[in-house]
Backbone as ProteinMPNN parsed JSONL, in Angstrom:
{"seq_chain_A": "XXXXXXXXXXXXXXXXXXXXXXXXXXXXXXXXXXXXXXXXXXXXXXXXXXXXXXXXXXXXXXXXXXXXXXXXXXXXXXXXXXXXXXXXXXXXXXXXXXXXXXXXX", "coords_chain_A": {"N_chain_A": [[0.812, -1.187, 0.0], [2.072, 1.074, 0.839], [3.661, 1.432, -1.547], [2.273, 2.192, -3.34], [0.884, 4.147, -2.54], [2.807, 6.068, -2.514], [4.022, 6.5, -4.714], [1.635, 7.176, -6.355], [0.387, 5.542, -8.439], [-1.668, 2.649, -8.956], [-1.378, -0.784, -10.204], [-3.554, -2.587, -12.135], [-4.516, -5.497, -13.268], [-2.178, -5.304, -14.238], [-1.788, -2.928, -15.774], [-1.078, 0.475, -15.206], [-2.59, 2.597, -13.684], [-3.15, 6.163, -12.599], [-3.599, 7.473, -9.614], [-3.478, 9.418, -8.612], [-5.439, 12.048, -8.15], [-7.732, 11.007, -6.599], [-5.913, 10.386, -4.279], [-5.134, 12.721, -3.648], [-7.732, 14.261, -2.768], [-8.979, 12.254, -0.999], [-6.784, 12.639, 1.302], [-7.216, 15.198, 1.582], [-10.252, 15.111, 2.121], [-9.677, 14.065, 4.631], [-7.917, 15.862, 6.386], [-9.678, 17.838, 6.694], [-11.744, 16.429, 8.193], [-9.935, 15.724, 10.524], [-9.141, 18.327, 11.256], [-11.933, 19.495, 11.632], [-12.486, 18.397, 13.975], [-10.651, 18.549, 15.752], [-10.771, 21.574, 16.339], [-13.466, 21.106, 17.494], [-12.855, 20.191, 19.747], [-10.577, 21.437, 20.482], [-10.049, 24.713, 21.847], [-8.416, 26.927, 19.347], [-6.75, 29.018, 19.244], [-5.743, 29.022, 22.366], [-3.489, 27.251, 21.478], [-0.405, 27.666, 21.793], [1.234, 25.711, 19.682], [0.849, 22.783, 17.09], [2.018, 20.105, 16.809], [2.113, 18.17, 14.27], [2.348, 14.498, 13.283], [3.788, 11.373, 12.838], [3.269, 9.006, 9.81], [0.87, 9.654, 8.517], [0.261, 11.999, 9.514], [1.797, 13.398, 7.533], [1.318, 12.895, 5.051], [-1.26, 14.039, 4.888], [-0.246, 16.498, 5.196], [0.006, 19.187, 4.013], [-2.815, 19.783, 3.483], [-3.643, 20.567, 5.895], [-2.172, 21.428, 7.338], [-2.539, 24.686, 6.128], [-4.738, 24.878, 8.035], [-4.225, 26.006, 10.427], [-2.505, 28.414, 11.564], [-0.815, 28.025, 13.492], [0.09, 25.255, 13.748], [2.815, 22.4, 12.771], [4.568, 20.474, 10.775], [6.9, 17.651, 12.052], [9.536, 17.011, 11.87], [11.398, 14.424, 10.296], [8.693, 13.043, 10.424], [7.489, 10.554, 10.28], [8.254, 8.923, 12.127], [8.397, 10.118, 14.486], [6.65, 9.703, 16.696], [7.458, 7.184, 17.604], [10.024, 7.902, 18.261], [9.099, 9.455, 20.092], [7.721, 7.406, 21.96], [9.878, 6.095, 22.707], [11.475, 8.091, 24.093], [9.725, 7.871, 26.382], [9.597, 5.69, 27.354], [11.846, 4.991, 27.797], [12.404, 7.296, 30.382], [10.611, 5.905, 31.815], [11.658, 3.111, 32.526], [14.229, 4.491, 33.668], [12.624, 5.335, 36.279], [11.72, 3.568, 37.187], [9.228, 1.127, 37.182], [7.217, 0.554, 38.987], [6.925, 2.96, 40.37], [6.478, 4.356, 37.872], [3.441, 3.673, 37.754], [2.125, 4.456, 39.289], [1.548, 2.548, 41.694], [2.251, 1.008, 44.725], [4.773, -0.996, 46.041]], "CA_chain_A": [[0.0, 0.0, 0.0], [3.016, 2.512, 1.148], [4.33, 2.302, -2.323], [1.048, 2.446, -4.254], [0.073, 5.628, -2.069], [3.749, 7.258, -2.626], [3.614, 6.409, -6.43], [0.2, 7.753, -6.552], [-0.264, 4.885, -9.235], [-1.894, 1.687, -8.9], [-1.368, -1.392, -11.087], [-4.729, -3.774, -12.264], [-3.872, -6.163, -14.214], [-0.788, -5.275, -15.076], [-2.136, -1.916, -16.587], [-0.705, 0.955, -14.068], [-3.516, 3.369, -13.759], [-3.614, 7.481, -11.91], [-4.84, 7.76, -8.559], [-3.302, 11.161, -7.677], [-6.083, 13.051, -7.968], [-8.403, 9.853, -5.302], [-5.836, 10.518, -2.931], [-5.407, 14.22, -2.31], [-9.263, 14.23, -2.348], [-8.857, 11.19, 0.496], [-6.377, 13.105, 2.422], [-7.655, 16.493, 2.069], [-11.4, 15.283, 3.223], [-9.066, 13.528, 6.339], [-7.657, 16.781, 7.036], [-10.833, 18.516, 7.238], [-11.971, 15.692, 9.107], [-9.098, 15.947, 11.679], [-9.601, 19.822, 11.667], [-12.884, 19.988, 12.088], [-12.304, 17.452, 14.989], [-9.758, 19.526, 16.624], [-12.43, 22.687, 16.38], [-14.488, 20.778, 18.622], [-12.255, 20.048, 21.256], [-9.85, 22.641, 21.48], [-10.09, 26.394, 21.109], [-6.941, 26.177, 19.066], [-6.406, 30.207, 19.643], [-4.991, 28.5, 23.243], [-2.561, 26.552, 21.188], [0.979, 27.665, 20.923], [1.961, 24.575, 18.353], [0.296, 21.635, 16.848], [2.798, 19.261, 16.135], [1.778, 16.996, 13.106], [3.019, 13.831, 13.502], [3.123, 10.247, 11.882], [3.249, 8.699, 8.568], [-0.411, 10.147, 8.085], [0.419, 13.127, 9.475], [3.125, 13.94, 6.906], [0.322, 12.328, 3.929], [-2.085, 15.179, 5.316], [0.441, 18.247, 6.005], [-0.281, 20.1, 2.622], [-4.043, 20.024, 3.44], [-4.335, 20.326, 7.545], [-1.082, 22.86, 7.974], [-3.265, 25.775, 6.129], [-6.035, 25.551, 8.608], [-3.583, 26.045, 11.444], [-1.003, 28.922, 11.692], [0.837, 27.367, 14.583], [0.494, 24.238, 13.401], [3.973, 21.701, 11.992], [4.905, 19.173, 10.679], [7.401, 17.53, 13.046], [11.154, 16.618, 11.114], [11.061, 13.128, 10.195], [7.223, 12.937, 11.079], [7.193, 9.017, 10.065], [9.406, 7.948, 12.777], [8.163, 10.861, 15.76], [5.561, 8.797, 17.383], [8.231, 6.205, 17.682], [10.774, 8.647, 18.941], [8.422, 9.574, 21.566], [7.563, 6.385, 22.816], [11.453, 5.416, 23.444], [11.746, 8.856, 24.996], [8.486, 7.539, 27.434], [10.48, 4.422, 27.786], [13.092, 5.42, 28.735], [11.8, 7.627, 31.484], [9.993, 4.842, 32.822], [12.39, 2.187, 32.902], [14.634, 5.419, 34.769], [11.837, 6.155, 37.522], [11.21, 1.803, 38.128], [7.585, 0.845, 36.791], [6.409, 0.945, 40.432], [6.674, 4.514, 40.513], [5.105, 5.121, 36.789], [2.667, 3.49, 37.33], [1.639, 4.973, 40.976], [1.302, 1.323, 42.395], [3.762, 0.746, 45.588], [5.193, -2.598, 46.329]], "C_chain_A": [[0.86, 1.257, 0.0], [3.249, 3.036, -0.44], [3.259, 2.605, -3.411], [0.868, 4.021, -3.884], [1.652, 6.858, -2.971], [3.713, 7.702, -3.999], [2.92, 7.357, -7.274], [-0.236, 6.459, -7.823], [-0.176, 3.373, -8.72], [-2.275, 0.487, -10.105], [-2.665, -2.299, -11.299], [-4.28, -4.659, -13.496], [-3.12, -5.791, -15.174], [-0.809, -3.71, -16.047], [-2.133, -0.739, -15.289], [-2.295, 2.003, -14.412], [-3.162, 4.881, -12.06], [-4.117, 7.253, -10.938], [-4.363, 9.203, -7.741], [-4.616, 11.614, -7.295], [-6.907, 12.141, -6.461], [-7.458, 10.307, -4.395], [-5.37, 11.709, -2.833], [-6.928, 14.297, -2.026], [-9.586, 13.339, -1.063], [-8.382, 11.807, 1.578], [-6.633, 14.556, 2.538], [-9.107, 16.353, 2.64], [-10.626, 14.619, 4.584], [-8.901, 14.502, 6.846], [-8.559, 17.267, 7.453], [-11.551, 17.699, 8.129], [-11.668, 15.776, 10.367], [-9.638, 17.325, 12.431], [-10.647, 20.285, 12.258], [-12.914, 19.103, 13.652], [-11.371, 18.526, 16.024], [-10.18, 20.786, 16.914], [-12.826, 22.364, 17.418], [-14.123, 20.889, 19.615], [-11.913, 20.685, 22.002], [-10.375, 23.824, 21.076], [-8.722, 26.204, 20.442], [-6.469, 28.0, 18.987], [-5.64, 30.005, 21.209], [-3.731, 27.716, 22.704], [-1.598, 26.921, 20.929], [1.418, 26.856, 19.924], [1.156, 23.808, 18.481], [1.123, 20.97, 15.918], [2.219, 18.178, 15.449], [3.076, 16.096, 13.317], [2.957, 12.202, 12.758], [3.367, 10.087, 10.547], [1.886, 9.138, 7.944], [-0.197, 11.724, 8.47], [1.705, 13.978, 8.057], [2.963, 13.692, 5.185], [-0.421, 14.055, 3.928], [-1.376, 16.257, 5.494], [-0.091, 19.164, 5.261], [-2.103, 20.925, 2.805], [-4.305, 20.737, 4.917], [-3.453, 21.907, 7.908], [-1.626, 24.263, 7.444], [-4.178, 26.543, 7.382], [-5.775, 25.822, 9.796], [-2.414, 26.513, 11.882], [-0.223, 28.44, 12.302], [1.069, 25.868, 14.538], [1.873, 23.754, 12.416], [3.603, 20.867, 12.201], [6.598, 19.019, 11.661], [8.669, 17.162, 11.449], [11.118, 15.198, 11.333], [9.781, 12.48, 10.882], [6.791, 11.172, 11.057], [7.7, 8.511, 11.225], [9.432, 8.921, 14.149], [7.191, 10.137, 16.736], [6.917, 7.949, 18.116], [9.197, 6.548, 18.796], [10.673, 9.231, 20.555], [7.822, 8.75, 22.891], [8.897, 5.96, 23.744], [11.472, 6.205, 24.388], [11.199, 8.38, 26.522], [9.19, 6.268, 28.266], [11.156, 4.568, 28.586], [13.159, 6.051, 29.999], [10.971, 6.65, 32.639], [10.829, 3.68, 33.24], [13.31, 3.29, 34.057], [13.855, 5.662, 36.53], [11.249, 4.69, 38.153], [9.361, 2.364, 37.634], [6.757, 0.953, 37.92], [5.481, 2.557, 41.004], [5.981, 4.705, 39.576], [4.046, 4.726, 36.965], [1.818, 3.897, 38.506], [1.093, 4.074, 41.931], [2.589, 1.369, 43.419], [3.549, -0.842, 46.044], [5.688, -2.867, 47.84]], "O_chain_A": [[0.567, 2.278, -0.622], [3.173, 4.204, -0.821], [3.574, 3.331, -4.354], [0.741, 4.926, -4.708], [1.572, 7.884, -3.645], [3.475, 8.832, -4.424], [3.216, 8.014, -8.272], [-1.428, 6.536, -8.118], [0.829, 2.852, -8.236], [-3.239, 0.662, -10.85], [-2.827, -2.929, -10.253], [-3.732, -4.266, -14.525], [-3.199, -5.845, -16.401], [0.057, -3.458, -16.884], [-2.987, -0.87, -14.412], [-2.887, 1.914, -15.488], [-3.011, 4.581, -10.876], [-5.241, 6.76, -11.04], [-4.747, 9.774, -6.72], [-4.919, 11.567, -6.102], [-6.681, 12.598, -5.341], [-8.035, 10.776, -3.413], [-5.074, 11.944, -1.662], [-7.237, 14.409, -0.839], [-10.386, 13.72, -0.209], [-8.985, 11.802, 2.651], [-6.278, 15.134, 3.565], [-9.445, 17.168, 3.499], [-11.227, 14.796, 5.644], [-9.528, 14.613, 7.9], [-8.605, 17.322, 8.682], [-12.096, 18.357, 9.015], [-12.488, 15.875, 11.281], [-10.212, 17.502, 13.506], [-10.653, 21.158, 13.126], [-13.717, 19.614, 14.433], [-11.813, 19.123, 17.006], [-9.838, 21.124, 18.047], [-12.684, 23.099, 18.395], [-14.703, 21.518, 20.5], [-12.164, 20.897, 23.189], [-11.076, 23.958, 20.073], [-7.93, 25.393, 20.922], [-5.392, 28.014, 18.391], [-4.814, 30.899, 21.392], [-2.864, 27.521, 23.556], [-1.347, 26.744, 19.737], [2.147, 27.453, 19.131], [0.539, 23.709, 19.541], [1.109, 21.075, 14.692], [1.819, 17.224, 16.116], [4.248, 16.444, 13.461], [1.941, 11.952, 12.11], [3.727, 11.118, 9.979], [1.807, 8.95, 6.73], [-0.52, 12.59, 7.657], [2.187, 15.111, 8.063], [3.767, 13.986, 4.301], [-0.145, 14.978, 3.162], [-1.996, 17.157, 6.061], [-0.721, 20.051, 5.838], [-2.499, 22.038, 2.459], [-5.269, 21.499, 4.982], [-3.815, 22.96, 8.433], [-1.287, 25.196, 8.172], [-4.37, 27.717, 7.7], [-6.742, 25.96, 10.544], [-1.496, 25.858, 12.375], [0.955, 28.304, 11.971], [1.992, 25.298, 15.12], [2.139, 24.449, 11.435], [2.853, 20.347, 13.027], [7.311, 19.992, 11.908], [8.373, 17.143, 10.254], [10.838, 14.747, 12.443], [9.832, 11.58, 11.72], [5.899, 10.688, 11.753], [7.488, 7.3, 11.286], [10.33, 8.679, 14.956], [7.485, 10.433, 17.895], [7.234, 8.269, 19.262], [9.328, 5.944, 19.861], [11.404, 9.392, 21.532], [7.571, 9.047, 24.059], [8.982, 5.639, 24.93], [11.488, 5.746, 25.53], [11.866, 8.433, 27.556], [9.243, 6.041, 29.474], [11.167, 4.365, 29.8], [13.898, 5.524, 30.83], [10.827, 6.727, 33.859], [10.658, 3.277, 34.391], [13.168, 3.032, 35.252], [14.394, 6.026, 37.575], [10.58, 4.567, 39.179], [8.681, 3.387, 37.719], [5.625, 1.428, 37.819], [4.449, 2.985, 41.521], [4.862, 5.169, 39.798], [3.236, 5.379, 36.307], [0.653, 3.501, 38.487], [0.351, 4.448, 42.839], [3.719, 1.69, 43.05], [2.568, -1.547, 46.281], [6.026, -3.999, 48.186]]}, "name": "protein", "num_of_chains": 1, "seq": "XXXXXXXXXXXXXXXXXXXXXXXXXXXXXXXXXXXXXXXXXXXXXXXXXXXXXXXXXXXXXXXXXXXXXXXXXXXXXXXXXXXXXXXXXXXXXXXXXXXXXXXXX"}
């Protein structure tokens, strides 16, 4: 699927066929999706930054990063999620699972 989407073309029997145009139309109704989702929740006039993040986030930037001056995309956005988990990790293995998890033994 990754390299169909990056491509933008998909093969059917053996006959490659266009799908640019299907997927900005896919990921620009996602963005507005997201957006209007993030509307709801936050006031986003409280938001110093909205870090875009993800291999979807970084599909969607083109469409989502308009509707959100202080919104980015994060620097290697495929592989930030990831980055942030180790960070989480790591902090927790540091502080003993006892403690993260506010259980005492």
């Amino acid at each position: 699927m990754d390299k169909i989407i990056d491509s933008g073309v998909v093969r059917i029997n053996g006959i490659p066929h266009d799908i640019t145009d299907l997927k900005r139309e896919a990921f620009s109704a996602l963005a507005e999706k997201i957006a209007t989702e993030t509307n709801n929740i936050w006031d986003k006039r409280e938001l110093d930054v909205i870090m875009l993040t993800g291999g979807g986030g970084k599909a969607i930037a083109e469409f989502f990063l308009p509707k959100f001056p202080q919104a980015v995309l994060v620097n290697e956005a495929q592989m930030a999620n990831v980055r942030g988990y180790l960070k989480l990790a790591n902090a927790l293995f540091r502080m003993g699972f006892s403690n993260a998890s506010g259980s005492e033994e």
